[in-house]
N, C-alpha and C positions, 0 to 999 in steps of 0.2 A: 289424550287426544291423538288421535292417527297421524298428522301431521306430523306433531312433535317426534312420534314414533318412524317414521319413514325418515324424516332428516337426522337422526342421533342413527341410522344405519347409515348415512350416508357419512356423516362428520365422523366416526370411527373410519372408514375408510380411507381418510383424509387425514389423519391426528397428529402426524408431525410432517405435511405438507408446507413448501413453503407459497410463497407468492408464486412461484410458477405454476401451480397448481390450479390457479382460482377460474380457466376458460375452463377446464376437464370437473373441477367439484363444481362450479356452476350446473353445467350440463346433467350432472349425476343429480343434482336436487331439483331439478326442473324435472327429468324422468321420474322422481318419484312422486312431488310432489303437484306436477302438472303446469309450474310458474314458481317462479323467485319471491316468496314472502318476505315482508321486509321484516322481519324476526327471522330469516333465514340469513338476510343477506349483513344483518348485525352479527349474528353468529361467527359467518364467515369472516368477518371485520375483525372479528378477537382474532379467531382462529388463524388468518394467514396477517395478525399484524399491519393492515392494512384500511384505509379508509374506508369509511361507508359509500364518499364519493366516489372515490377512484374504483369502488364495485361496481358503482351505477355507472356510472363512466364507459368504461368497461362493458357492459351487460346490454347498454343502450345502443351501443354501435353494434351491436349484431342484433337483426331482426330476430333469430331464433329462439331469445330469450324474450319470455313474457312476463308481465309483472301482476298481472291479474288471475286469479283464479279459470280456470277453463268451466265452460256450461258443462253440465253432461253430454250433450250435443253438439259436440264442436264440428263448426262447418265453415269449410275453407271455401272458397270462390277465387277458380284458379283467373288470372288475367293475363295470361301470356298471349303471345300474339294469335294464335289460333283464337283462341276462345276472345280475345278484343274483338277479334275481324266478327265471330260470329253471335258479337254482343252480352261478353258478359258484364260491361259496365250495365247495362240496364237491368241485366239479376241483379247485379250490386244491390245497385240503385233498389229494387223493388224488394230482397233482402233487408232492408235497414227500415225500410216503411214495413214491413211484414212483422219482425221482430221487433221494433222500437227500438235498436243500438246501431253505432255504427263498428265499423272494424276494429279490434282489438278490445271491444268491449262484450259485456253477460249480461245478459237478459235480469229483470231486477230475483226475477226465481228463479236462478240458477240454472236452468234448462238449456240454454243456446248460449254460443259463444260465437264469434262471426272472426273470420281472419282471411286475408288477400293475400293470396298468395303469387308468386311469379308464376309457376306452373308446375301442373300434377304430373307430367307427361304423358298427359292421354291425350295427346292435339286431333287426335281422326276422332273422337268423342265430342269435341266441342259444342257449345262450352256444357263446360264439368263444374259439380259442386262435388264436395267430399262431405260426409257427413260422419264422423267416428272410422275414419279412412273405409271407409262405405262408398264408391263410387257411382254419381247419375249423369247418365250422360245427355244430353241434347237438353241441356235442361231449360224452360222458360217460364213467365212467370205461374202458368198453369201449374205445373209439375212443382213446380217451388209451393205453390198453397197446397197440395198435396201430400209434398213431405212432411210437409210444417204439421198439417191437420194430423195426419198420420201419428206424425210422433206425439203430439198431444193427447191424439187420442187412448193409446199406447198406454201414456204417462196415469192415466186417470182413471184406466184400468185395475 
């Protein structure tokens, strides 16, 4: 399995790390693997001697780490104050009825993943979706049924 292959590169990296280690090997298994699997984050548990809680403990105070698989389509929806002022809680909002999930969750077929993010820094774009770090700017709900179709369409190609 790929998985298992991308984390046994990352865990040799790692092999006689201690606990100070576990914010830097987290990060390294998230970049391969896209999210913290919890067969990853057991692993870690052997390997730095350390609870399974105190990983999740850990892991969950920093938004950067994710615990779910990513869609193919990962699309962030920046909400920083530019893009608030010029509405992007109603993409949100129209995002989560479009896809059927809300933030930090994947679509049930794998295709989309939705994340909030503070900001992309593109605030004179507002508001901005990111799509596969694919930047759209001025985005509204029109251009959002557009990407969406788009990429479906794409997909069935």
């Amino acid at each position: 399995m790929i998985e298992k292959e991308k984390f046994a590169v990352v865990k040799n990296k790692y092999k006689n790390a201690g606990p100070d280690a576990l914010i830097p090997l987290l990060q390294d298994i998230q970049g391969e693997l896209g999210y913290l699997s919890r067969e990853a984050i057991t692993e870690v548990s052997k390997g730095l001697k350390l609870s399974e809680s105190k990983i999740y403990g850990v892991a969950s105070f920093y938004n950067q780490f994710k615990f779910n698989p990513p869609g193919k389509y990962h699309i962030q929806i920046c909400r920083g104050t530019a893009c608030h002022i010029k509405g992007s809680k109603t993409i949100l909002e129209h995002l989560e009825r479009e896809l059927k999930i809300a933030p930090d969750q994947t679509t049930k077929d794998g295709l989309f993943s939705l994340e909030v993010v503070s900001c992309v820094g593109a605030c004179s774009l507002a508001p901005v979706i990111v799509v596969n770090n694919k930047f759209h700017a001025d985005v509204d709900k029109k251009k959002i049924k557009k990407i969406i179709k788009k990429i479906r369409k794409e997909e069935l190609e």
